[in-house]
C-alpha positions in Angstrom: 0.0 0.0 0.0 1.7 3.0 -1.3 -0.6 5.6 -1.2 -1.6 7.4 2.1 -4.0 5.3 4.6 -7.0 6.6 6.2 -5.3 6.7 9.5 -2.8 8.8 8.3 -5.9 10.6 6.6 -7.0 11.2 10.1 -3.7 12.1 11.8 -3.3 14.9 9.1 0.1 13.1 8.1 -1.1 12.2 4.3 0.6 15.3 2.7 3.9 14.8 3.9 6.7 11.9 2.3 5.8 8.6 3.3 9.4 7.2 4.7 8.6 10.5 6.9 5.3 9.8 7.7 6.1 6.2 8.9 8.8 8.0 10.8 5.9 9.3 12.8 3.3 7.1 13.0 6.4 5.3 14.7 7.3 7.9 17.3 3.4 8.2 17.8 3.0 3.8 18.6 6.6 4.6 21.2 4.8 7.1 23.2 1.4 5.1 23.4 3.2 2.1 24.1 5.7 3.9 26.8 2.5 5.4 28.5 0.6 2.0 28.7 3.3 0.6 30.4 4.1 3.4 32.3 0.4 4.1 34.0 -0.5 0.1 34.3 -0.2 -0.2 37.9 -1.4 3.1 39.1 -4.7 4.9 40.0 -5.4 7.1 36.9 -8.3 8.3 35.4 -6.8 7.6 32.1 -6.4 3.5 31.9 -3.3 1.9 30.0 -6.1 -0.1 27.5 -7.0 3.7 25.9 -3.1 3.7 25.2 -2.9 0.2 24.1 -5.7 0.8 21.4 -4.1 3.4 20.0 -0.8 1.4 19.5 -2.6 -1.2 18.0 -4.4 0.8 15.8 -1.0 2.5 14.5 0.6 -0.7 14.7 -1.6 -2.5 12.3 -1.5 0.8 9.8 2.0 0.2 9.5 1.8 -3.6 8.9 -1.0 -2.9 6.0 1.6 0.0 4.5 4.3 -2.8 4.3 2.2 -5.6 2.6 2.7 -6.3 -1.1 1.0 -4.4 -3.5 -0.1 -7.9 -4.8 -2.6 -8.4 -0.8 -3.8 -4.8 -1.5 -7.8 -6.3 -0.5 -6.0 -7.5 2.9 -4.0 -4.4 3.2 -7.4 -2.4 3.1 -9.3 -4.8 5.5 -5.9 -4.3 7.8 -6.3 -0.5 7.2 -9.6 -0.1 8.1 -9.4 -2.4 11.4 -6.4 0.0 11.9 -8.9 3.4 11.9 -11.6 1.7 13.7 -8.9 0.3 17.1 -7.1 4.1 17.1 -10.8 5.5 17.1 -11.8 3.7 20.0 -8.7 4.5 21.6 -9.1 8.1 20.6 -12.8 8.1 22.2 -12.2 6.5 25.1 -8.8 9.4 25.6 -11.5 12.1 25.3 -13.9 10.6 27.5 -11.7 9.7 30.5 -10.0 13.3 30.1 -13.6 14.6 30.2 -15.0 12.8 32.9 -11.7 13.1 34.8 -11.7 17.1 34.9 -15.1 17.2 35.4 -15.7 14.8 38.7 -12.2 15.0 40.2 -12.2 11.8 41.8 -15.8 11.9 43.5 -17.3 9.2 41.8 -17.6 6.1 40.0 -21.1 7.0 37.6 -19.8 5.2 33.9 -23.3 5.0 32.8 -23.4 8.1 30.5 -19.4 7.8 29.5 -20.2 4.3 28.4 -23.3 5.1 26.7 -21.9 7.8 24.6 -18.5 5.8 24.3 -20.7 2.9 22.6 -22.6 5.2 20.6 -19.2 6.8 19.1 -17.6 3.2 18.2 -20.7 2.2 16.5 -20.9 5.3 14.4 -17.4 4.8 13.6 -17.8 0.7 13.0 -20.3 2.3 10.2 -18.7 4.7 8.5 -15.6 2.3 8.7 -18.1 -0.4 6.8 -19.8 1.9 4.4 -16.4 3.8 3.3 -14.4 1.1 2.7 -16.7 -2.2 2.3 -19.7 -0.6 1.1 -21.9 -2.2 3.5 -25.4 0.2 3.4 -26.4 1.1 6.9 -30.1 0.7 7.1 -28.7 -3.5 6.5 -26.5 -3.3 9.5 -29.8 -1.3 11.8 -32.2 -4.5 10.3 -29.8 -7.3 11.5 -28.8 -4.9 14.4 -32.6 -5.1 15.2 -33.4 -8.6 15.1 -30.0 -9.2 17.4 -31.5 -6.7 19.8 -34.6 -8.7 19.9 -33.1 -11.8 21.0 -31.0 -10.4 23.2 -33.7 -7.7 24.8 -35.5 -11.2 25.7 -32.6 -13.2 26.9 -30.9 -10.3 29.4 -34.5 -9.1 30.8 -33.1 -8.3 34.3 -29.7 -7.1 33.2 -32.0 -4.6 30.6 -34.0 -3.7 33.2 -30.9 -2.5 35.9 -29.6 -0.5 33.0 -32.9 1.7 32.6 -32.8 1.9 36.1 -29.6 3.3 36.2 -30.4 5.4 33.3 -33.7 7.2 35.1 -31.5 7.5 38.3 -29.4 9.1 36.6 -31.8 11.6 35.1 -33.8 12.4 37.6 -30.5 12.8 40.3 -32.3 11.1 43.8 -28.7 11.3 45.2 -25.2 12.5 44.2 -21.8 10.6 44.6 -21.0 11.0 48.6 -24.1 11.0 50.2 -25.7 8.6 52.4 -28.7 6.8 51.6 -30.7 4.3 52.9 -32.8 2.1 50.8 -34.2 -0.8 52.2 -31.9 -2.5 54.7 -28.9 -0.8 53.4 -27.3 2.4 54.7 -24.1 3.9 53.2 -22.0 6.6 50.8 -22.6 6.5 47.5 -20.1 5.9 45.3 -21.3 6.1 41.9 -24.0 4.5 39.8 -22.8 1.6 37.3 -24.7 -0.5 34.4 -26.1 -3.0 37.1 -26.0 -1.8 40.3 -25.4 1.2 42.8 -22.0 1.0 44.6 -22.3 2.0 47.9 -19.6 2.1 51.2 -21.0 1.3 54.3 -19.9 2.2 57.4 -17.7 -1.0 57.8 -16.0 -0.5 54.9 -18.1 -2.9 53.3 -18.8 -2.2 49.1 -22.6 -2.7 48.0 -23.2 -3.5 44.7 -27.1 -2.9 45.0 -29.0 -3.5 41.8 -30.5 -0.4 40.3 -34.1 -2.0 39.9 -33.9 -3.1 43.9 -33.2 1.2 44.3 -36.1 2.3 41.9 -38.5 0.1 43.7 -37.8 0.9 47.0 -38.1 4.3 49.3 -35.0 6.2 49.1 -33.8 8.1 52.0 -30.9 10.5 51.5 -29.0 12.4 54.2 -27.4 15.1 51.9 -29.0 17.8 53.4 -27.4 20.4 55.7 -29.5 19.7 58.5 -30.3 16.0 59.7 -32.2 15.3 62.6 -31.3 12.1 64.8 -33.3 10.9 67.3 -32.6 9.0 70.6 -35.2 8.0 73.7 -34.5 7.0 77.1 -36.9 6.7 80.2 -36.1 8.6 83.3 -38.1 8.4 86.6 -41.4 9.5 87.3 -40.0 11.5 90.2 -38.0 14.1 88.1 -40.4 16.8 86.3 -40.2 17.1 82.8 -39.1 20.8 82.5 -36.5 19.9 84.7 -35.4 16.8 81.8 -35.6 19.2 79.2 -33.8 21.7 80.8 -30.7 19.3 81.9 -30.7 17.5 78.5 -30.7 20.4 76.0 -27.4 21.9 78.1 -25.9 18.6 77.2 -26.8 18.1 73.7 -25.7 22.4 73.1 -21.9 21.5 74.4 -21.9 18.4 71.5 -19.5 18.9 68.4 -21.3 18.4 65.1 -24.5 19.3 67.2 -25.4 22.4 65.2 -26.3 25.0 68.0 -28.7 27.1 65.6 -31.4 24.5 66.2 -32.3 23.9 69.5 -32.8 20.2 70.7 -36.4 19.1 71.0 -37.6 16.9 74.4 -40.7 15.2 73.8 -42.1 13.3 77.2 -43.9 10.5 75.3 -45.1 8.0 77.0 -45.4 6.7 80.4 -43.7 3.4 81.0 -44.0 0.9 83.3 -41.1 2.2 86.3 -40.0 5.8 83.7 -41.7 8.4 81.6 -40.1 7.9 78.0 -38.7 11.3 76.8 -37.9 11.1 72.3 -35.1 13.4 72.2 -34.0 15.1 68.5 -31.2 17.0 68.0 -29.6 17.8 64.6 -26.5 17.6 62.9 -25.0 18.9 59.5 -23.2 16.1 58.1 -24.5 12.5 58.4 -20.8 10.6 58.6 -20.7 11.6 62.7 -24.3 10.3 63.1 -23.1 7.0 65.2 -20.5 9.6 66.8 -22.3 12.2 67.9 -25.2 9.5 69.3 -22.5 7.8 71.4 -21.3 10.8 72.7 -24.9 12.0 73.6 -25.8 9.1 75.1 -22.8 9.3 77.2 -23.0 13.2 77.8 -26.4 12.5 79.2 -25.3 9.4 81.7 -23.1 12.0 83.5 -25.3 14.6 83.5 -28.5 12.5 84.6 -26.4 11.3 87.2 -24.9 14.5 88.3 -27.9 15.4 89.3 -29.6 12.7 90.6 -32.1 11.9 87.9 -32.5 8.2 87.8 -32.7 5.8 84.7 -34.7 3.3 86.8 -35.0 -0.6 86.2 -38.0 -1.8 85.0 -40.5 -2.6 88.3 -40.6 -6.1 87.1 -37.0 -6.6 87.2 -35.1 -8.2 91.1 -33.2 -5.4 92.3 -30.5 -5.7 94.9 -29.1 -2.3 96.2 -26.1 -2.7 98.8 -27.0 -1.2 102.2 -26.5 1.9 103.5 -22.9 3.5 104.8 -22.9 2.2 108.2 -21.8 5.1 110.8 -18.0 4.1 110.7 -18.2 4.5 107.0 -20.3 7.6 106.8 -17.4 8.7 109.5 -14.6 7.9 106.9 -16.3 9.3 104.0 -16.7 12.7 105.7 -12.8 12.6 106.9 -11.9 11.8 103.4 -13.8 15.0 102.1 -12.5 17.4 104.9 -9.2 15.8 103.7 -9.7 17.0 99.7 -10.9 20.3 101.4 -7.7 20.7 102.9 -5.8 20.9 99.6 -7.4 23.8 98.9 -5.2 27.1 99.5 -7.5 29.1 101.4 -9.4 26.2 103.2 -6.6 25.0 104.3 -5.9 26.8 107.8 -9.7 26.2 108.5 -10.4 24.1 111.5 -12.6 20.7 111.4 -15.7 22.4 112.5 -15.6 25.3 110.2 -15.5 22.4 107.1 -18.1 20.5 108.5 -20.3 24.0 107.8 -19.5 23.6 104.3 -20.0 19.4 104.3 -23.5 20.1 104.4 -23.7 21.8 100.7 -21.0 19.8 99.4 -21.7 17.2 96.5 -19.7 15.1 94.3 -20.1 14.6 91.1 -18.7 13.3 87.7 -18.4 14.4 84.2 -17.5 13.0 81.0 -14.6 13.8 79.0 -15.6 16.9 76.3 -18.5 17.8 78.7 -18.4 21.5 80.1 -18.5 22.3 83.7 -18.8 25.8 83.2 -19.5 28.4 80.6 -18.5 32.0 79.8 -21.1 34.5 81.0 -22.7 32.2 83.2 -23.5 33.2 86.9 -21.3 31.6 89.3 -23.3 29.7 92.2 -20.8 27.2 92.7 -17.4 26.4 93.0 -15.5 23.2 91.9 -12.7 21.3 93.4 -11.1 18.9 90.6 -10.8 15.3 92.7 -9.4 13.7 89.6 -8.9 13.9 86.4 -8.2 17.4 84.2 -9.8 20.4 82.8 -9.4 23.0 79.9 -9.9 26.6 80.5 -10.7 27.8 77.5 -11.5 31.7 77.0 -13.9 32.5 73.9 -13.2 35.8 71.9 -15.3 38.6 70.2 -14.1 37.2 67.3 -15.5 34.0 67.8 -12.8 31.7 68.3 -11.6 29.7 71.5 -8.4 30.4 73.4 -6.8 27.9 75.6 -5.7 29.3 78.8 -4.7 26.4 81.3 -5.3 22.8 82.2 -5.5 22.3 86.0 -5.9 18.8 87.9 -6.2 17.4 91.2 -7.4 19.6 94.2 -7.1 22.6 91.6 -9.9 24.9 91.9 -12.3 26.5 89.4 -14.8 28.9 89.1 -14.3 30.7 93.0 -14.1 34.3 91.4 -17.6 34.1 90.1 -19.0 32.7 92.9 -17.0 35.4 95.4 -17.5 37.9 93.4 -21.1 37.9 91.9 -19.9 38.2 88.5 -20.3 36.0 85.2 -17.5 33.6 84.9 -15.0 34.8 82.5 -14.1 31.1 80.6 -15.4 27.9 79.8 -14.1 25.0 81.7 -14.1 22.0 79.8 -13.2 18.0 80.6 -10.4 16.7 79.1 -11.0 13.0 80.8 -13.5 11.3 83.0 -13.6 14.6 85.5 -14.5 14.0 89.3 -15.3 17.3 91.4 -16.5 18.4 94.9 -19.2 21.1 94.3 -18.8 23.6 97.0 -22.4 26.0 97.2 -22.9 29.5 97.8 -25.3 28.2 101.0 -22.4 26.9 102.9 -19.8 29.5 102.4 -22.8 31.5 103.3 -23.5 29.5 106.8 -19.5 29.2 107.1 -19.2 33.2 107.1 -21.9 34.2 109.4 -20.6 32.6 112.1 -17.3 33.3 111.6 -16.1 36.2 109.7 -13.0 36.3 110.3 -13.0 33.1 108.1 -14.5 35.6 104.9 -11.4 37.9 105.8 -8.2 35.4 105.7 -10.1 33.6 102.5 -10.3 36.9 100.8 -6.6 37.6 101.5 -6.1 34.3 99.9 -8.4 34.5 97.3 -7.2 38.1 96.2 -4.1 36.7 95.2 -5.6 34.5 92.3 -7.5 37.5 91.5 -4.7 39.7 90.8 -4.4 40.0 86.8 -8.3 39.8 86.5 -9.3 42.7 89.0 -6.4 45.3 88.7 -8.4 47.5 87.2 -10.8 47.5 89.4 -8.5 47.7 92.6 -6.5 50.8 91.5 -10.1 52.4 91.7 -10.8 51.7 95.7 -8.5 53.5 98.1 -5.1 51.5 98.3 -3.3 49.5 96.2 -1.7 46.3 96.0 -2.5 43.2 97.6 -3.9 44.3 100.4 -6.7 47.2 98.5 -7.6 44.2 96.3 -8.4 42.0 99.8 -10.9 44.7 100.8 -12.6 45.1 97.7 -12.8 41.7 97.6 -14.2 41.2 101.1 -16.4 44.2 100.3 -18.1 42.1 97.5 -18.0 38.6 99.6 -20.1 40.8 102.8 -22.9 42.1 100.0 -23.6 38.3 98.5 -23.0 35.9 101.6 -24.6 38.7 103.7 -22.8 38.9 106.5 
């Protein structure tokens, strides 16, 4: 074959000398056949087969230029086979380098690619046949037709996740990273194929759900910005619902991924046989920390139930053993033991037995979970806490918005005394780093502890005034004196007015 073929006809190499155009259609076969093997083994949106059609398509061109003039009919046939493997490497170059750019990675939807990569090799296959065999194409669409007939009949199911796939596609239910749930699956969508939906769940696991199984059923998908969960639990009759609500929304509003615009609902639902059951909904933006953010409510709200002294009560059906109570010896012990964590305290320390016992009377113990807050900014401060064990985070919020980290304190540590001294709003959020365990001293036992001795208030505020320095300069250098000791008295000026004595 002498003359130019119709693959160099397509490459727009005809017009130049043939030894020159074999030079490169030659250099054109290397680089295909380099990239091939370069990209077999790797994650690329363009596959080494595109490559490897291409070479063969050039490959064969140059065996049909080097036949015998005498073969010229085989040459031809060779030529055109040629033209219609580079084509389909050609089209399937384009339409990985399309679909590439324009889903970056996000999913695994072929449908429409293959579709319109079918539709372009059989165009080609026909103008390939009617150029160079002469075969007429309304032939090819009658035997094409009768094929399709047998095969429509034969591959009823396999027809039928196709369509599926194709109305899916059309009408967009989900896109490629949401989560859905249709039937008794639940995952991320990956992408939708010829036969089924691929789907990740949560285990890692890869559904291949068939698209008529999807069409049939009710789709649920969690691609909206805000997702409502929903969790119940049954708390006793003793505790008054307001007081549930108020106890459990405070939890749920400290919850990352909780989004804090929409505040959690607290429905009392039903009364139960030992508990009224409360629904509690509570949204989040993204549906991946759904199992998250329910463990860590569910876990929030053990703590807090338990801090204060809402029970989650057995059902009255169910054999209940409780140990007995503290005998004296052992309520003896436990009272020495918290007159002993009292004592660690800087400016309880020098305070004799009786003067604690005041404060036993208003002291509580109590736990909270790690990532709960004890405290907030611009709360009133009522109480005081003595970290047992475990450790905090004081964490100071700006105008701006964002957090600050200020300290982390530990055992016998002390937060929140200059609210509760002072009368004013706490100035950080103290927050739970671990599993937190704290004596709660009240604003009632200071208040019993001072009246009857107040020289007590005066040493404490000497103390006290000391942790107040940086926070209150201000105001000290406005009272008569300064220093140390002008800060004690405005200090004990402020502890008189709210312990009133």
């Amino acid at each position: 074959m002498k003359g130019a073929t119709p693959l160099q006809h397509v490459l727009g190499i005809h017009l130049i000398p043939i030894d020159l155009r074999i030079v490169v259609q030659g250099l054109i076969l290397l680089a295909a056949l380099l990239t091939a093997i370069a990209i077999r083994r790797r994650r690329f949106a363009l596959s080494s087969t595109t490559f490897v059609l291409v070479a063969a398509g050039l490959l064969l061109d140059l065996l049909a230029i080097g036949m015998p003039t005498a073969d010229a009919a085989a040459a031809q046939k060779i030529s055109a086979a040629a033209v219609v493997l580079f084509l389909f490497g050609l089209i399937r170059l384009v339409l990985e380098a399309i679909d590439a750019f324009t889903r970056r990675g996000r999913s695994e939807t072929t449908i429409f690619k293959d579709l319109v990569m079918f539709s372009l090799w059989g165009i080609v296959v026909g103008v390939v046949l009617y150029t160079d065999f002469g075969v007429q194409p309304l032939s090819i669409l009658t035997t094409t037709t009768v094929v399709a007939a047998v095969v429509g009949l034969a591959l009823q199911e396999t027809l039928s996740n196709i369509f599926s796939g194709l109305m899916l596609q059309l009408s967009k239910p989900f896109e490629p990273g949401d989560w859905v749930k249709a039937g008794d699956f639940i995952g991320r969508v990956k992408g939708i194929g010829w036969r089924s939906t691929i789907v990740m769940t949560r285990a890692n696991e890869r559904l291949d759900i068939p698209n008529t199984m999807i069409g049939k059923e009710v789709l649920v998908n969690y691609a909206e910005d805000e997702i409502c969960d929903e969790i119940s639990i049954g708390i006793s009759y003793n505790v008054p619902p307001n007081r549930v609500r108020e106890v459990v929304v405070k939890v749920l509003h400290d919850l990352p991924h909780v989004l804090p615009q929409r505040t959690p609902v607290v429905l009392p639902w039903e009364y139960g046989d030992s508990a009224i059951r409360y629904r509690i909904k509570y949204w989040i933006s993204d549906y991946t920390f759904q199992e998250q953010v329910r463990a860590e409510a569910v876990s929030s709200l053990w703590y807090a139930l338990r801090r204060h002294r809402m029970e989650i009560p057995f059902p009255i059906r169910t054999l209940e053993l409780r140990r007995a109570r503290r005998d004296r010896s052992a309520e003896a012990e436990y009272e020495r033991e918290l007159i002993h964590e009292l004592r660690k305290v800087d400016f309880l320390r020098e305070l004799d037995d009786s003067s604690l016992r005041l404060l036993l009377s208003s002291v509580q113990v109590h736990e909270f979970g790690a990532g709960e807050v004890l405290m907030r900014q611009g709360e009133a401060g009522e109480t005081m806490y003595i970290i047992r064990h475990g450790h905090v985070e004081v964490i100071a919020h700006g105008d701006s918005g964002s957090d600050r980290h200020l300290a982390t304190m530990g055992s016998s540590q002390v937060v929140g005394e200059a609210a509760l001294f002072t009368g004013e709003a706490r100035t950080a959020t103290i927050r739970a780093l671990d599993d937190v365990e704290v004596i709660e001293i009240s604003r009632d036992g200071l208040t019993r502890l001072f009246k009857q001795s107040p020289n007590t208030a005066n040493a404490i505020s000497e103390i006290v005034s000391a942790r107040l320095d940086e926070r209150q300069k201000a105001l000290a250098q406005s009272i008569e004196g300064n220093g140390r000791s002008g800060r004690s008295r405005w200090l004990l000026g402020k502890m008189r007015v709210i312990f009133d004595f």
